[in-house]
Backbone bond lengths (Angstrom), bond angles and torsions (degrees), N, CA, C in turn:
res aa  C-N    CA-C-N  psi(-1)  N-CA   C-N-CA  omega(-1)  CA-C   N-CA-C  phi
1 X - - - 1.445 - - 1.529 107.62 -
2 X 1.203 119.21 127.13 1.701 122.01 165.20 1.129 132.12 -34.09
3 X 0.979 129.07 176.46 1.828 143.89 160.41 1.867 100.43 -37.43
4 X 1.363 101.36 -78.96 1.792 144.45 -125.67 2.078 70.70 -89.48
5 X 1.125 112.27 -69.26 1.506 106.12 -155.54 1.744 92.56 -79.41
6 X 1.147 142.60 7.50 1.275 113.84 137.22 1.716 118.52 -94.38
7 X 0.834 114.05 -40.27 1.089 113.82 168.15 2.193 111.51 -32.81
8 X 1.236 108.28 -49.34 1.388 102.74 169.69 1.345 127.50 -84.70
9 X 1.582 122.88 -19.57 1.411 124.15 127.30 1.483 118.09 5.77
10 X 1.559 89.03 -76.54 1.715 104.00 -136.75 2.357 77.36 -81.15
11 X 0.963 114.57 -45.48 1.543 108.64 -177.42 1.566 104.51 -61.92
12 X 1.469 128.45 -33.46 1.331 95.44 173.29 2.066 122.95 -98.86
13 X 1.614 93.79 17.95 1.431 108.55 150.32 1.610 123.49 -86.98
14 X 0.806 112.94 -19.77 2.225 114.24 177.77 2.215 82.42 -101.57
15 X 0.894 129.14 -52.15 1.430 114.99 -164.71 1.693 105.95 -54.23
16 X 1.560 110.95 -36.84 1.298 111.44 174.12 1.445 128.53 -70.78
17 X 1.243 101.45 -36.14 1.763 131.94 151.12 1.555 130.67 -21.89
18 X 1.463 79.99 -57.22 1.495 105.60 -175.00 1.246 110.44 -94.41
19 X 1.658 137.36 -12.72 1.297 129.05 148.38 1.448 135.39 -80.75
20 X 1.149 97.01 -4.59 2.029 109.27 158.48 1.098 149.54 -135.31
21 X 1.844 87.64 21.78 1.775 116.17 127.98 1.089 135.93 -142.34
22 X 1.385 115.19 164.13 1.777 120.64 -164.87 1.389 79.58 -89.75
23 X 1.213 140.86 -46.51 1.817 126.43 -166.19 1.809 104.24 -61.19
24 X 0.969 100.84 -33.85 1.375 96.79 -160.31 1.964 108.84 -96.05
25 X 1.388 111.93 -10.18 1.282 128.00 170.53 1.469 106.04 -91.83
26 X 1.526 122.67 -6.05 1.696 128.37 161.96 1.027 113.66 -86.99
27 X 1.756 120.66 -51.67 1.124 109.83 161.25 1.265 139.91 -41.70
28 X 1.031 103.01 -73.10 1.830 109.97 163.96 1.701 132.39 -32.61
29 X 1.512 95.66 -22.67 1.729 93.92 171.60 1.681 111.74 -123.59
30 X 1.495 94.73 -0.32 1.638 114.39 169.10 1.612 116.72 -110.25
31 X 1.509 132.54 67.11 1.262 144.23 -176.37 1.337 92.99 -26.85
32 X 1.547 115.79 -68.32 1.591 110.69 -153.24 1.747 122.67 -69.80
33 X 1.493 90.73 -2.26 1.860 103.54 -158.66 1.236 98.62 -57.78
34 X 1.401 123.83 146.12 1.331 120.72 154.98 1.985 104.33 -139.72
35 X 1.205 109.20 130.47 1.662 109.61 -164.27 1.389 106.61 -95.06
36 X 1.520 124.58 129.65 1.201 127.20 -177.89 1.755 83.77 -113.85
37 X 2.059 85.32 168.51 1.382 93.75 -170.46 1.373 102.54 -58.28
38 X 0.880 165.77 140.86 1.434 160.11 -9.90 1.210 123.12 -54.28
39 X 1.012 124.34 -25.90 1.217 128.72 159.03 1.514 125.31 -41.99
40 X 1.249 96.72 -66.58 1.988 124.64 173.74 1.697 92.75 -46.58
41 X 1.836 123.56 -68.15 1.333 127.95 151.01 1.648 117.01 12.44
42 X 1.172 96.64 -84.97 1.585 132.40 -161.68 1.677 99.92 -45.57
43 X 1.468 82.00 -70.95 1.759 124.55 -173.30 1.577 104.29 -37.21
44 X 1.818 118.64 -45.20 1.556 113.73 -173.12 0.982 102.29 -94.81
45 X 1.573 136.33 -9.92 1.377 120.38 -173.33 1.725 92.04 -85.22
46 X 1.086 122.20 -33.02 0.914 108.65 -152.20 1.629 98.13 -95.34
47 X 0.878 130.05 -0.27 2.057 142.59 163.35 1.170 81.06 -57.43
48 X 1.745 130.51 -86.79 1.154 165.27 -177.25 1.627 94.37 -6.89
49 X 1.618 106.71 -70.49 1.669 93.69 -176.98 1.475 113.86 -50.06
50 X 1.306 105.52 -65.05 1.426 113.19 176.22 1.891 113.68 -10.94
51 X 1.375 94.38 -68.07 1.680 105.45 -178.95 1.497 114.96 -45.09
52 X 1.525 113.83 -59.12 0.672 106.63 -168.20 1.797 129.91 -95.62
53 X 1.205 96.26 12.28 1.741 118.75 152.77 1.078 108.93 -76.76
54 X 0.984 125.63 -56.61 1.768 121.33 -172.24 2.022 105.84 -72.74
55 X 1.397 108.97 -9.04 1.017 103.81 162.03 1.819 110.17 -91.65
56 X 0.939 133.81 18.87 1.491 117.86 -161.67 1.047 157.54 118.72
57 X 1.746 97.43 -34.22 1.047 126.42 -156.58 1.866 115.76 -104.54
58 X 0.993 120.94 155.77 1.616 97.54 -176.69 1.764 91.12 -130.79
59 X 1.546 116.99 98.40 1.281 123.22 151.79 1.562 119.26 -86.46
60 X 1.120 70.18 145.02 2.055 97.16 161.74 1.566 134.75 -87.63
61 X 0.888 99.21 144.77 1.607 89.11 -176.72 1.960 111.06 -145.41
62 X 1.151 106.03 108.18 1.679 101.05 164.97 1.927 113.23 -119.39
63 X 1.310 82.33 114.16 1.986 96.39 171.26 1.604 115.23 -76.28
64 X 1.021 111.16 102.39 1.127 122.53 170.99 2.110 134.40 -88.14
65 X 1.334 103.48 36.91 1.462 102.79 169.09 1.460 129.14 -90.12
66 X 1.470 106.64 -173.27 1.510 114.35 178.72 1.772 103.57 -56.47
67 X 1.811 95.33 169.76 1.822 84.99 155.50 0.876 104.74 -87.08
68 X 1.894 100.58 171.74 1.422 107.93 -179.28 1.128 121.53 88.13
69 X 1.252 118.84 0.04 1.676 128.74 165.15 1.193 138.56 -77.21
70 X 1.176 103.82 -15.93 1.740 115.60 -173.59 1.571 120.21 97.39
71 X 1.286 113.22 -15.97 1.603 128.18 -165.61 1.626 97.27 -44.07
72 X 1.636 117.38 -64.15 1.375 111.04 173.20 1.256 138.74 -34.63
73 X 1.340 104.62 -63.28 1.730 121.60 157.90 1.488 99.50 -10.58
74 X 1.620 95.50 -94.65 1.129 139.34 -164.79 1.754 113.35 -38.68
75 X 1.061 114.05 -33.46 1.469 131.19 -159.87 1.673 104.61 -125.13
76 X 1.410 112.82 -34.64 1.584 96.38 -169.84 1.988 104.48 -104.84
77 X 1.197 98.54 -17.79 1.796 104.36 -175.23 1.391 108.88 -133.82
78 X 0.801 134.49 5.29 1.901 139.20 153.50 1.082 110.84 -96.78
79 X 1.457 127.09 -70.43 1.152 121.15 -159.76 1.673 126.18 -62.36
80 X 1.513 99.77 -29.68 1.338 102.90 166.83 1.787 117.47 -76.69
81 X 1.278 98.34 -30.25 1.735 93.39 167.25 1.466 110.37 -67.66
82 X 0.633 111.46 -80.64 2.036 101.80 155.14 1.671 121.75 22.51
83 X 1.429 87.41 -85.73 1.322 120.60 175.72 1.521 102.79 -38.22
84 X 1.478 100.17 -92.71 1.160 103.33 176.98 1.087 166.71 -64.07
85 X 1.695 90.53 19.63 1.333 119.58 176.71 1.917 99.73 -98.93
86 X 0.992 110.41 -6.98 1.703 113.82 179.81 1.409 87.89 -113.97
87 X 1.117 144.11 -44.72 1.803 136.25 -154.27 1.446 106.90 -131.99
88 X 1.178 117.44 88.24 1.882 116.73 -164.40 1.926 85.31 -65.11
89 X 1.210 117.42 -57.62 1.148 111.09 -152.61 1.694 120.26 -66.38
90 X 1.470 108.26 -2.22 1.691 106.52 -175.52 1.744 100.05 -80.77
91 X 1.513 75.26 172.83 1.350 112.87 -155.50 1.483 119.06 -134.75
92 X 1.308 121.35 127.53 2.006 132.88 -137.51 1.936 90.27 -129.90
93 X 1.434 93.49 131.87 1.233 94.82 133.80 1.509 121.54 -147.58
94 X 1.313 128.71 123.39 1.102 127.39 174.59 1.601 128.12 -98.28
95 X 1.734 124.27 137.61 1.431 97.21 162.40 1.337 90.19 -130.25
96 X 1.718 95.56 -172.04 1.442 98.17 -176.48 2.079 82.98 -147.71
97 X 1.127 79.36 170.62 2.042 92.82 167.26 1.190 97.41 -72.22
98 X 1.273 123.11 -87.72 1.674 126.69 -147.33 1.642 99.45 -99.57
């Protein structure tokens, strides 16, 4: 196999990657990210909604950690890119305290 056609291999292995996970669709547009277990945490509950919205269902979700965790990231500007890169048409609402 060539240069060029592995080389696109390996991009349409992380593109596939990166659509069936939110950790790994952060990584990929977050160079520096690196996910500790809470992160990974975060990451399935929050697949989890996903699933089970598109099944029907309307869960809730409040993350409750320290600052400095990533929860925002993770929850207020990934996950909806995420999303809506599988479901153009959904629809977010997020709050936060501060």
């Amino acid at each position: 196999m060539n240069e060029i056609a592995t080389v696109a291999q390996e991009e349409l292995v992380q593109r596939q990657l990166t659509r069936q996970s939110l950790l790994a669709f952060t990584a990929r547009f977050t160079p520096d990210y690196s996910a500790s277990w809470a992160h990974k945490l975060i990451g399935n509950r929050l697949e989890h909604v996903y699933e089970a919205t598109r099944g029907g269902h309307h869960p809730r979700v409040m993350l409750a950690c320290p600052p400095r965790m990533g929860k925002s990231r993770l929850a207020s500007q990934m996950f909806p890119a995420w999303v809506l890169g599988h479901w153009p048409e959904a629809e977010f609402m997020i709050a936060s305290y501060s």
